[in-house]
C-alpha positions in Angstrom: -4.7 -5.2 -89.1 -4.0 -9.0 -89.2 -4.5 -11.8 -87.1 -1.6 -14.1 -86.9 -1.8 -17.8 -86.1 1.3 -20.6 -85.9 1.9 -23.3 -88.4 4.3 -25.9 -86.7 5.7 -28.3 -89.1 7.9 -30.8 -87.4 9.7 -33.5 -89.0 9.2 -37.5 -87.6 12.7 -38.8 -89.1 15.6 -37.5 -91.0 16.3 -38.0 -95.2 17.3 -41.1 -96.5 20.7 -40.9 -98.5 20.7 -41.8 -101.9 23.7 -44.2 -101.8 24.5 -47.6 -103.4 25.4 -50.0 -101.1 29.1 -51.8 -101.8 27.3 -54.9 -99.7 24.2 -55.8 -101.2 21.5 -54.1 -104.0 20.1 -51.3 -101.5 20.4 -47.6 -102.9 19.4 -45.9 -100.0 21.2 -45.2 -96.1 19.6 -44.3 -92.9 21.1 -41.5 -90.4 22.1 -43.5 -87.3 22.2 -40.4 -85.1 25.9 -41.4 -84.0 29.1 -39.7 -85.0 32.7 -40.9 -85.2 35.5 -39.1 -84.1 38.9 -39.3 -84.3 41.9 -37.1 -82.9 44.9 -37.4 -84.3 47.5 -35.7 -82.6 46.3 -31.5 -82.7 43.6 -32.6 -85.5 40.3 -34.3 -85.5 38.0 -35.6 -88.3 34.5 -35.9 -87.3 31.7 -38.2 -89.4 28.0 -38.8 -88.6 27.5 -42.2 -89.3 25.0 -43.6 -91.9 23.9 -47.7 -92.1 22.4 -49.5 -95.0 18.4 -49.6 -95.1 18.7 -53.5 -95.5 22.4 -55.0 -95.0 23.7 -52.4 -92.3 26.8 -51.4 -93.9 28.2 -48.1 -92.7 28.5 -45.2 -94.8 30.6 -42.1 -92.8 29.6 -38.5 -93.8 32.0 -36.1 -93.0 31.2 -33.2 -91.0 34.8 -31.9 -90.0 37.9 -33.1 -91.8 41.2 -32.4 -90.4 40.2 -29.3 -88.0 42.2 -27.8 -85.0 40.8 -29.4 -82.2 40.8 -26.2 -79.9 38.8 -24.7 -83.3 35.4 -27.1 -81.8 34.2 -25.7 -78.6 33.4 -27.4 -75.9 30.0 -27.8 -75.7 30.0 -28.5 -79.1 32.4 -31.3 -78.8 30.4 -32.9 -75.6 27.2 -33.0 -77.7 29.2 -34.9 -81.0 30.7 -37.5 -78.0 27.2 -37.9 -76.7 25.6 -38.1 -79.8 23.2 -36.0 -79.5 20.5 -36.4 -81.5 19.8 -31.9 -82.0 23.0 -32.0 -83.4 22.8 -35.2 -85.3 19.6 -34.2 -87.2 21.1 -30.6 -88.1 23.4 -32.1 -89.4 21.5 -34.9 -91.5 19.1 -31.8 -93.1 22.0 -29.6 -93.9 22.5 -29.2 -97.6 25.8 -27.7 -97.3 27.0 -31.1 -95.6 25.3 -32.9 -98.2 26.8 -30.9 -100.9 30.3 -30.9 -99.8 30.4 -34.7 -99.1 28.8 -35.4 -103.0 25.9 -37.1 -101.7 21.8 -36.6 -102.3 18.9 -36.9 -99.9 15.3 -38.2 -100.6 13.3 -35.8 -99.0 10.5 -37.4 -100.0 11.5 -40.6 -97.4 10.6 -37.5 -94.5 7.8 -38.3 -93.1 6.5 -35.1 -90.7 3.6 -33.6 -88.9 1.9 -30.3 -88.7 0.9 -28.6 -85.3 -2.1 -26.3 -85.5 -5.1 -24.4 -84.1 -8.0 -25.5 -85.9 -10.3 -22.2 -86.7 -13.8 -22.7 -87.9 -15.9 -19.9 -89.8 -17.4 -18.9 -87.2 -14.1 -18.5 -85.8 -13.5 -16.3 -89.1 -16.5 -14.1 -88.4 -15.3 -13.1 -85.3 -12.1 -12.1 -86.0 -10.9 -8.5 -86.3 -9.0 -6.8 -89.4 -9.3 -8.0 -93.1 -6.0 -10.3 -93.7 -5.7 -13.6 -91.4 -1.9 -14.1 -90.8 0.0 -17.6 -90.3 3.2 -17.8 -89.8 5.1 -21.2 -90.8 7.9 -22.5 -88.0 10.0 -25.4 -89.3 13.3 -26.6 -88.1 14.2 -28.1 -91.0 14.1 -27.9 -95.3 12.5 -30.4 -96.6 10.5 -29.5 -99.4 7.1 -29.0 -98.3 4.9 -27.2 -100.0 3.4 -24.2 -99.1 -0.1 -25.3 -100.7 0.2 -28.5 -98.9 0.3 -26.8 -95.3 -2.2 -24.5 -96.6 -5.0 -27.2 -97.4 -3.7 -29.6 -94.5 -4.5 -26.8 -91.9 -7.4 -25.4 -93.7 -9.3 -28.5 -93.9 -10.0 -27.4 -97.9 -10.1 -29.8 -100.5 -8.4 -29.7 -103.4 -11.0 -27.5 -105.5 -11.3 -25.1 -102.7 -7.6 -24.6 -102.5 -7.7 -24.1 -106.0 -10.3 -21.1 -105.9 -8.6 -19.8 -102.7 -5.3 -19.8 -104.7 -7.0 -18.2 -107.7 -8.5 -15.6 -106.1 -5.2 -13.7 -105.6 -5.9 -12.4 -102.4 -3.7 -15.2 -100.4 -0.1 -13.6 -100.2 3.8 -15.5 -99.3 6.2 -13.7 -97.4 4.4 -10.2 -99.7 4.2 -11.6 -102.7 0.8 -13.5 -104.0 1.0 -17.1 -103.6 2.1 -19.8 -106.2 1.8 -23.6 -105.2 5.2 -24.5 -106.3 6.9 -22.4 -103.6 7.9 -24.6 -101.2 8.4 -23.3 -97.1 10.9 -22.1 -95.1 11.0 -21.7 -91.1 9.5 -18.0 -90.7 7.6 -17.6 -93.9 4.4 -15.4 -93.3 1.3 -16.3 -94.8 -1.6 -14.2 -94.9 -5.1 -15.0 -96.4 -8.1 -12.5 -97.1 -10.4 -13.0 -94.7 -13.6 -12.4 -96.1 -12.3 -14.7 -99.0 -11.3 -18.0 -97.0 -15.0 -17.4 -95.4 -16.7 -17.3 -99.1 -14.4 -20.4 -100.3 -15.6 -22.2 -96.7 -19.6 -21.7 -97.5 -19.4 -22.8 -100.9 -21.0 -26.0 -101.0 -22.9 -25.2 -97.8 -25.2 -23.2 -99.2 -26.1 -26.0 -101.8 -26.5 -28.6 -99.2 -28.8 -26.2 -97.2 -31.1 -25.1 -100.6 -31.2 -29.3 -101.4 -32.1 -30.3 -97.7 -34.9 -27.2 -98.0 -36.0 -28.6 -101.0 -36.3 -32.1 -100.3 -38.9 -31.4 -97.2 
């Protein structure tokens, strides 16, 4: 038996485009959460539109080129003419738009947040089974690391990740952990209980043995 807690990862902005600018020296484009659209006659192309970081020149990144207008539904179509920002930052994260329009993103420009229930050792103790489970939710890929959610929510330092990680008793999506695997919404990660408790005392124990010793 397990005991499964939520990881929310959330992003604060969308990637930066890796774009010279044909204006001024900037490399780099910010997602304006606006699209473009224009019908011509039974077709309509449809951009998202992008603006320098320093001069505001426009870059526009196709979404649909050429398409059957009747081949967008509806509600689709009224979100793009609202510009609505859902849609706009699905969009901005998608690879396969990225990819097909020749452009790269610098996912390290995403700055994000992660949601989470803060569980103390006593907290541990108490809980039932041997395996703690956590389950990652994040809307979009961004290359965050696993071992960075891991130590973020854990409150471990780096050392103490390291021995948790080492101890081969910390498992991703069934297979034991590595830190370069980096997460995806739905991963599953689940941690030996009894170890995350051990890696916790460690220091503890020292501080309590030097406070004993010093009265």
């Amino acid at each position: 038996m397990s005991t499964k807690h939520i990881w929310e990862v959330k992003a604060k902005n969308t990637p930066l485009l890796k774009k010279k600018c044909s204006h001024c020296n900037s490399d780099r484009f910010y997602c304006s959460d606006k699209f473009r659209l224009n019908a011509q006659k039974k077709n309509i192309d449809i951009w998202l539109i992008y603006r320098c970081v320093k001069c505001s020149n426009t870059y526009n990144m196709t979404v649909f080129s050429r398409i059957r207008i009747e081949s967008v539904s509806k509600e689709l179509f009224s979100k793009l003419s609202e510009n609505n920002t859902e849609i706009a930052w699905g969009y901005a994260f998608s690879q396969e738009i990225r990819r097909k329009n020749n452009v790269e993103a610098d996912l390290e420009s995403v700055e994000y947040e992660i949601l989470y229930d803060v569980i103390s050792v006593e907290d541990l103790i108490n809980m039932e089974g041997e395996m703690i489970s956590f389950q990652i939710q994040c809307s979009f890929d961004f290359n965050v690391r696993v071992s960075t959610v891991i130590r973020t929510c854990l409150a471990l330092s780096s050392s103490k990740l390291n021995l948790l990680l080492d101890s081969d008793t910390v498992y991703f999506n069934g297979k034991p952990l590595q830190k370069k695997y980096k997460i995806k919404n739905g991963d599953i990660v689940n941690i030996n209980k009894q170890t995350l408790i051990d890696i916790y005392l460690i220091g503890k124990e020292e501080l309590f043995l030097n406070t004993v010793n010093d009265k």
